[in-house]
C-alpha positions in Angstrom: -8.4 102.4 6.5 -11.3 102.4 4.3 -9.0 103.5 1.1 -7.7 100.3 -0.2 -4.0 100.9 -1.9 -4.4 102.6 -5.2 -7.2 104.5 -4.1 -5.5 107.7 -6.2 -6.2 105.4 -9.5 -10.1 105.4 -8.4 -11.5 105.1 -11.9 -15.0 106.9 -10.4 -13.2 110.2 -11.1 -12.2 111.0 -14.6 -9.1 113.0 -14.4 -9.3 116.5 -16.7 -6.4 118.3 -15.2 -2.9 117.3 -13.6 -1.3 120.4 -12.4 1.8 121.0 -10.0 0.9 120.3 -6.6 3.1 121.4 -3.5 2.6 120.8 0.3 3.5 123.0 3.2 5.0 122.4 6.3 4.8 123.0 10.4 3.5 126.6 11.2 0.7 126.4 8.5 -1.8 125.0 11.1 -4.7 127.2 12.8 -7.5 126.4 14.4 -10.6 125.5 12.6 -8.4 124.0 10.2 -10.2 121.8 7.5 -13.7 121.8 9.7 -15.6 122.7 6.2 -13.8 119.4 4.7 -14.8 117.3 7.3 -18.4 118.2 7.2 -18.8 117.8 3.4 -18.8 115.2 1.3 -16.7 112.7 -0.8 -13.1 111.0 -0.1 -12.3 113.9 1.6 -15.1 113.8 4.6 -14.9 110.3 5.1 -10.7 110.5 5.1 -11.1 113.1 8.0 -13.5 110.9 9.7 -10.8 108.1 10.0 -8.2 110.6 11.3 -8.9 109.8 14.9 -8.7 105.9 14.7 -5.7 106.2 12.6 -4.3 107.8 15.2 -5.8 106.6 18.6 -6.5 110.1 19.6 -9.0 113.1 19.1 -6.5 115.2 16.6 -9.4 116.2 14.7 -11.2 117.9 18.2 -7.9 119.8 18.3 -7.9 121.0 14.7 -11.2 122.0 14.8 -11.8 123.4 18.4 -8.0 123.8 19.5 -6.6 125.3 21.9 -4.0 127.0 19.9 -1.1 125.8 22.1 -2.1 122.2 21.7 -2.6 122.5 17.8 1.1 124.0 17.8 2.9 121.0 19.9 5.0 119.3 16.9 3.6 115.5 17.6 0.1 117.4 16.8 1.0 120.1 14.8 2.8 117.9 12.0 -0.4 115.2 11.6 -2.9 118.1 11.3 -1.2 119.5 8.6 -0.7 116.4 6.7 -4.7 115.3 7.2 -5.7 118.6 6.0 -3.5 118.7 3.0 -4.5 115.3 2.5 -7.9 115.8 2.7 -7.7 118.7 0.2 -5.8 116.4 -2.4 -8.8 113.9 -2.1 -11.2 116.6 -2.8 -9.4 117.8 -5.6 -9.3 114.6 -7.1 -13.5 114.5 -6.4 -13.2 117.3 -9.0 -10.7 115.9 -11.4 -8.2 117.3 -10.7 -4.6 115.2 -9.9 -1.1 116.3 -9.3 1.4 116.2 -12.1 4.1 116.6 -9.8 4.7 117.3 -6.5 6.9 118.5 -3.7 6.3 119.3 -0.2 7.9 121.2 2.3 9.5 119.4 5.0 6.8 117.5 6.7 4.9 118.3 3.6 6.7 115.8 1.9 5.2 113.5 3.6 2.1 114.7 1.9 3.4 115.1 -1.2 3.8 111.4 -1.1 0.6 110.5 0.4 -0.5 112.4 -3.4 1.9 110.3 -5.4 0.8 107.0 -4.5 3.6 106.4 -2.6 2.2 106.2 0.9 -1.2 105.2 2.2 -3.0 108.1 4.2 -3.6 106.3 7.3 1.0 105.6 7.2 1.2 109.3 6.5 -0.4 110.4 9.8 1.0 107.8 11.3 4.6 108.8 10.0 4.6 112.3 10.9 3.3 111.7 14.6 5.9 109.5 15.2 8.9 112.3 13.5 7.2 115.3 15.8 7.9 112.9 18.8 11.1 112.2 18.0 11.8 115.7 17.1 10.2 117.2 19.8 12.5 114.5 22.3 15.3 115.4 20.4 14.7 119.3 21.2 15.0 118.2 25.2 17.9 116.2 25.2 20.4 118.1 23.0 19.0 121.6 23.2 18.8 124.3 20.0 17.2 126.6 18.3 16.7 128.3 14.9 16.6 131.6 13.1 15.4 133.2 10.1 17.7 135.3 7.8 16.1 137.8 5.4 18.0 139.5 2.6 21.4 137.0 2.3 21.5 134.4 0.0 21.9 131.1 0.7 25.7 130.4 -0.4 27.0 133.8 2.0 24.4 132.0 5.0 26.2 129.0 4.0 29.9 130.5 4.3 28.8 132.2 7.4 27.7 129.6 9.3 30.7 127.7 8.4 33.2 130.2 10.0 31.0 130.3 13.1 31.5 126.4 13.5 34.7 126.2 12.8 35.3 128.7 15.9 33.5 126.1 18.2 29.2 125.0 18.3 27.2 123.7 15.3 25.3 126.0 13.4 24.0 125.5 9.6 21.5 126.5 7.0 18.4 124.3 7.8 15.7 125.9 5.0 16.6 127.3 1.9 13.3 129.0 1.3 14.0 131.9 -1.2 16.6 134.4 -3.0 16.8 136.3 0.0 14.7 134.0 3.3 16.9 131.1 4.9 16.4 129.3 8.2 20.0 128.2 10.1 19.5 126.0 12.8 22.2 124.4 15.5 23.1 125.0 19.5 21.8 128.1 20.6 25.1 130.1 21.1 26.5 129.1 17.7 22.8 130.0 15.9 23.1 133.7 18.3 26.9 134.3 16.8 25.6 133.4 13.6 22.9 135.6 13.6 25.4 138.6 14.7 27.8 137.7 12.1 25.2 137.8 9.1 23.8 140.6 10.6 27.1 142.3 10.3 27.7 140.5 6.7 24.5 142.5 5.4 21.4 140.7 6.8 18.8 143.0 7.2 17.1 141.1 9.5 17.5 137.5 12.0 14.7 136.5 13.7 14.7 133.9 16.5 12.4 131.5 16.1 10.0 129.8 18.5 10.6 126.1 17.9 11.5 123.2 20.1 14.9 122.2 18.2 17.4 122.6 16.2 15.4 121.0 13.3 17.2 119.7 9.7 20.5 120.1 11.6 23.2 117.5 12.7 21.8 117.8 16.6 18.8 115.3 14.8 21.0 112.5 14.3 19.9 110.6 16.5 16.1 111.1 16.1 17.1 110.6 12.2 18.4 106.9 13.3 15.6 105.9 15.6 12.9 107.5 12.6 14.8 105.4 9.6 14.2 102.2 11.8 10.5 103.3 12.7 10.2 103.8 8.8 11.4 99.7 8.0 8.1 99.3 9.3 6.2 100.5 6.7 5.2 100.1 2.9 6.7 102.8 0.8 5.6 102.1 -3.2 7.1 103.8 -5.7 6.1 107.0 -6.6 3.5 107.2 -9.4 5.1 111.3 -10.3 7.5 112.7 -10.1 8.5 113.7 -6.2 10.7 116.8 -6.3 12.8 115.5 -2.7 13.5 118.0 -0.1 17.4 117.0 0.4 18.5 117.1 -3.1 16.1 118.8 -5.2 15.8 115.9 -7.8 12.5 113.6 -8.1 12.7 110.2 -6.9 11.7 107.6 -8.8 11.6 105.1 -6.0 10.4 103.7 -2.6 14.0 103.0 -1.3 15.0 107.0 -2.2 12.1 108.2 -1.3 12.2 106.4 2.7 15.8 107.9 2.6 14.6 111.1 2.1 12.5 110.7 4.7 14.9 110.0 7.2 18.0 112.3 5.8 15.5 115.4 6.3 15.6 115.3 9.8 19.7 116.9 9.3 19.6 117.8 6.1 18.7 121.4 4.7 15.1 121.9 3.0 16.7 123.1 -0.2 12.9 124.5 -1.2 14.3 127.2 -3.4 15.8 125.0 -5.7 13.0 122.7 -5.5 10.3 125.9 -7.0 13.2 126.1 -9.9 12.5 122.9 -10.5 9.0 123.1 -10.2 8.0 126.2 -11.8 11.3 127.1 -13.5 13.1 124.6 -15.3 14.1 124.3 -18.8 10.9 123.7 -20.4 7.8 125.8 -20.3 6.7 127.2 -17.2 3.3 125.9 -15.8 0.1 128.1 -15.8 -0.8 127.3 -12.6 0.8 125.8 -9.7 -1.4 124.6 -6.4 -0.6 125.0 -2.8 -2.5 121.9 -1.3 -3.1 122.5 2.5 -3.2 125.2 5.3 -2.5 128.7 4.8 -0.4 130.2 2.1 3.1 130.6 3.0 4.6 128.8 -0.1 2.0 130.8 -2.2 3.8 133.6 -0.9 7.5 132.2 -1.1 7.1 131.9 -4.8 5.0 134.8 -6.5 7.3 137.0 -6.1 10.2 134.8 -7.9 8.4 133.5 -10.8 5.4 136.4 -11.7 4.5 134.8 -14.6 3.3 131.7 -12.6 -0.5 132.1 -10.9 0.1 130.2 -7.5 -3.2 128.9 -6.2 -3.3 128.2 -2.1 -5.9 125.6 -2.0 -7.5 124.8 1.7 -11.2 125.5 1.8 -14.6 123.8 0.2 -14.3 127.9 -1.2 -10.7 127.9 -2.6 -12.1 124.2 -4.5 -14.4 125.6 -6.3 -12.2 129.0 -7.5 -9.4 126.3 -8.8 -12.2 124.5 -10.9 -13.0 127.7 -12.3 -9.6 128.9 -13.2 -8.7 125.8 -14.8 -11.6 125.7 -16.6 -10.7 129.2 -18.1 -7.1 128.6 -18.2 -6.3 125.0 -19.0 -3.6 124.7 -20.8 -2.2 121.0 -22.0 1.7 122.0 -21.6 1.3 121.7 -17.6 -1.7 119.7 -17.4 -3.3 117.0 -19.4 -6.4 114.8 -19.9 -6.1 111.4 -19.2 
């Protein structure tokens, strides 16, 4: 790779602002994605002109060109998303501008730790190709599914899904998203009785979702076992912020926790609402801004509504770059972000 470890202490780039940073996950991807990156300038062009050779493949051709259906296969999916948020934390950095914290959603904690210092870029792309595989394999030889749940709370999804399994099947909350949007994931009949019974517990909607396996759920095990020994083979540093970690909502403070992490996500729920308390809630005083670094906006709009007070910033275009500058610039404010 042509960024040497360290590369997010590059002294070229004097750092004026270090806000919140999260990362999104699979189904943020679209074609086209991160095309304006690649043909600009700075760490960001020249990281998505390494992609490929990371990789041993054409991912960027996909990203940019598609098709759609070959953009959406996991083992792509999951490495585009991570290069594009990747390349957007570069160019943020470019402008002075570095994460305080940071937390990503599922595989976007893989990115979040690519921004922390705690993985190189070229062992983020790397990482993720290998977990959509193993996913993906794990979809084909234990079969299952997923569902959304809007309008129940996570501890009544929780209860629910409980009662289902403990009449026969394996079905349990696999995304913890907001107040009232979960994800449950597990064999197909169990996740279709679960989303009858919720429905009748005062669900106002489940929706099947179109996905390969029954992801963050105990049908993963295995892919969780063969993805913890594919991770030994890697350097994981210590994280230089704080990481908010997707299976227990606290930061991790270390390499070890942060490779277990890795490999407990693959069956354990994303407990993302908990992490935005911690993120933009908390005890102390709640950040200005917070930046969505990547794809799309679906974490922008997870959180608005939940904490009002809180400007949430999607950030994936040469454009959005430049309107973050100029927000900060209006609204710094040294309780969220801070000179160095």
């Amino acid at each position: 790779m042509i960024f040497p470890p360290g590369w997010q202490k590059d002294a070229m780039t004097e750092i004026q602002y270090r806000v919140p940073m999260i990362f999104p996950g699979q189904a943020s991807q679209s074609v086209g994605m991160a095309a304006d990156l690649a043909a600009g300038r700075g760490r960001a062009s020249a990281f998505m002109g390494e992609v490929n050779a990371s990789l041993g493949d054409d991912l960027t051709g996909i990203m940019f060109n598609g098709p759609k259906e070959v953009l959406t296969e996991t083992h792509n999916a999951q490495p585009a998303i991570l290069a594009h948020s990747v390349a957007v934390s570069m160019a943020l950095r470019d402008l002075g501008i570095a994460p305080s914290v940071v937390a990503g959603h599922s595989l976007g904690e893989f990115s979040a730790a690519v921004a922390a210092g705690a993985l190189q870029p070229a062992d983020g792309l790397r990482l993720v190709r290998k977990r959509g595989e193993l996913m993906f394999a794990a979809g084909q030889e234990v079969p299952g599914t997923m569902a959304a749940v809007l309008g129940l709370g996570g501890d009544k999804v929780r209860e629910v899904c409980a009662q289902v399994s403990a009449a026969g099947g394996v079905v349990v909350l696999a995304n913890h998203n907001s107040d009232g949007q979960v994800a449950i994931s597990g064999e197909v009949g169990a996740v279709e009785a679960a989303g009858l019974a919720l429905t009748e517990a005062g669900a106002r909607r489940v929706i099947p979702l179109n996905v390969s396996g029954a992801f963050h759920s105990p049908l993963l095990e295995g892919a969780a076992s063969s993805f913890r020994e594919y991770l030994d083979g890697f350097e994981i540093a210590d994280p230089e912020i704080p990481l908010v970690a997707n299976v227990n909502a606290t930061a991790v403070t270390t390499a070890a926790g942060l490779a277990d992490g890795f490999a407990r996500q693959l069956t354990s729920p994303v407990l993302w609402h908990d992490i935005m308390g911690e993120i933009a809630g908390g005890s102390g005083p709640r950040p200005t801004v917070v930046l969505e670094v990547g794809p799309g906006r679906v974490l922008t709009n997870l959180a608005k509504r939940a904490y009002p007070e809180v400007n949430f910033l999607p950030v994936g275009t040469a454009a959005d770059l430049d309107r973050v500058l100029d927000f900060l610039a209006d609204h710094h404010d040294p309780t969220d972000s801070n000179k160095d």
